[in-house]
N, C-alpha and C positions, 0 to 999 in steps of 0.2 A: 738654245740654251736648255738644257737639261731641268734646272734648278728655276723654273719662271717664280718660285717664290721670293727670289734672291735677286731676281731681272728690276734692271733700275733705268730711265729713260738715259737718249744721248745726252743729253744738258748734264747731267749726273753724270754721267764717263767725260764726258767736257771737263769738267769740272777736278776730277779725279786727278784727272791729264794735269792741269794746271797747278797743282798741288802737290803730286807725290815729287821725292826727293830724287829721284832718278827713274828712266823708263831701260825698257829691252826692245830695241830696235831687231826686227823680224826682214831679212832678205832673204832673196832669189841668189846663192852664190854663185861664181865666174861658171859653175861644170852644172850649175841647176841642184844643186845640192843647198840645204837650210845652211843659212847664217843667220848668228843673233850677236848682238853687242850692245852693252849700255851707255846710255848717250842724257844727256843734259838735255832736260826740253824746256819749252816756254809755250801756252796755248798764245793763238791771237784770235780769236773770232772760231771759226771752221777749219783752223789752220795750225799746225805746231812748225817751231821752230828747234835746228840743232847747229851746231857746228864740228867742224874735223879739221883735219888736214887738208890739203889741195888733193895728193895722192894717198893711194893706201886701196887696201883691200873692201872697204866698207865705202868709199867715192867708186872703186869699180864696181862693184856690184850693180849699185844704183845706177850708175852711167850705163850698166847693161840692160837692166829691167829693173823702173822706177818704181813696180809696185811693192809695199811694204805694209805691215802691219809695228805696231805699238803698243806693248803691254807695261802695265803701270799699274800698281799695288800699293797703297796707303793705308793709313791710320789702321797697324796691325797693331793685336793684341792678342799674343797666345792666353789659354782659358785652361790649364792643363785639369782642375778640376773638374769642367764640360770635355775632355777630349777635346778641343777644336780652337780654333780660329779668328779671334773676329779682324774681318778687312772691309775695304774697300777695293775696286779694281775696275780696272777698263781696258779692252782691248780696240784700239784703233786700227782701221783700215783703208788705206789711200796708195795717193801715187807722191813720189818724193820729183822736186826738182833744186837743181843749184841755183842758189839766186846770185845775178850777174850781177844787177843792176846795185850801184853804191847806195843808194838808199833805202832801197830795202835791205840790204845786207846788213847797212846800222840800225834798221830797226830792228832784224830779227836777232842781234847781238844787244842790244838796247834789253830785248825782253830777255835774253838769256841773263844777262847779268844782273837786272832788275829783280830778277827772283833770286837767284844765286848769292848775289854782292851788293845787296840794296844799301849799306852802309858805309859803298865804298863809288855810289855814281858820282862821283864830283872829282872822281878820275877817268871817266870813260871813255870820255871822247879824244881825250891824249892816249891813251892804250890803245884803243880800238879802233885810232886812226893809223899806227904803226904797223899795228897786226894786220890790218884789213886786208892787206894783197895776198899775205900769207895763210889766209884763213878761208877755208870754205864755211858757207851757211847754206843751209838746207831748209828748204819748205814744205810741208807736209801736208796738201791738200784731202781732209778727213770724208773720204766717201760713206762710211760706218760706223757707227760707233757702239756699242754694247755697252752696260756698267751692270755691276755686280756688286751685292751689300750683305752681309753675314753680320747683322751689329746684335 
């Protein structure tokens, strides 16, 4: 990082992670060519959660080369009198896998929608039981993490 005045530990991009209101999912596409798309996280521990489709361009990818990265930008404030910026940020780096197993799949759906729809869990488990074969969930085991602060 260029800016080590601005470098902030993993616990701090942990944290970022867990907070900002959407991330930008970073792939290897089908031809080795970048792909990015934004996706719904939820942190658990060392680990982020998403979900998709079954099929699609963004399940091949991953199903070709699990390695991924995750970029996530919070509590912005442009400063137009400073020229500049203030944020927060984190860039993650891991391997993604599909979770098979039904109980982790309602967990990582449990954390998605607990951030997302906290005022709406007392329907979840009737939704997310319907949806569940039709829904992939993704686990993002976090090998790196960097955080960045401009406050």
């Amino acid at each position: 990082m260029r800016r080590k005045d601005r470098e902030m530990p993993k616990e701090f991009a942990m944290e970022v992670a867990g907070r900002c209101q959407y991330a930008v999912l970073g792939l290897i596409g089908l031809e080795g060519e970048p792909y990015a798309v934004p996706v719904s996280i939820a942190v658990n521990g060392g680990s982020l959660y998403f979900h998709s489709a079954l099929k699609g361009t963004k399940a091949d990818c991953i199903r070709k080369d699990s390695r991924v990265s995750v970029v996530c930008v919070g509590d912005i404030r442009v400063v137009p009198e400073r020229f500049t910026t203030e944020y927060e940020s984190a860039i993650l780096k891991g391997r993604a896998f599909e979770v098979t197993e039904e109980r982790e799949k309602m967990l990582g759906l449990r954390l998605i929608c607990e951030k997302y729809a906290p005022g709406n869990m007392d329907k979840f488990e009737e939704t997310a039981g319907k949806s569940l074969r039709a829904t992939a969930v993704w686990r993002i085991d976090v090998e790196e993490a960097t955080g960045k602060s401009n406050k």
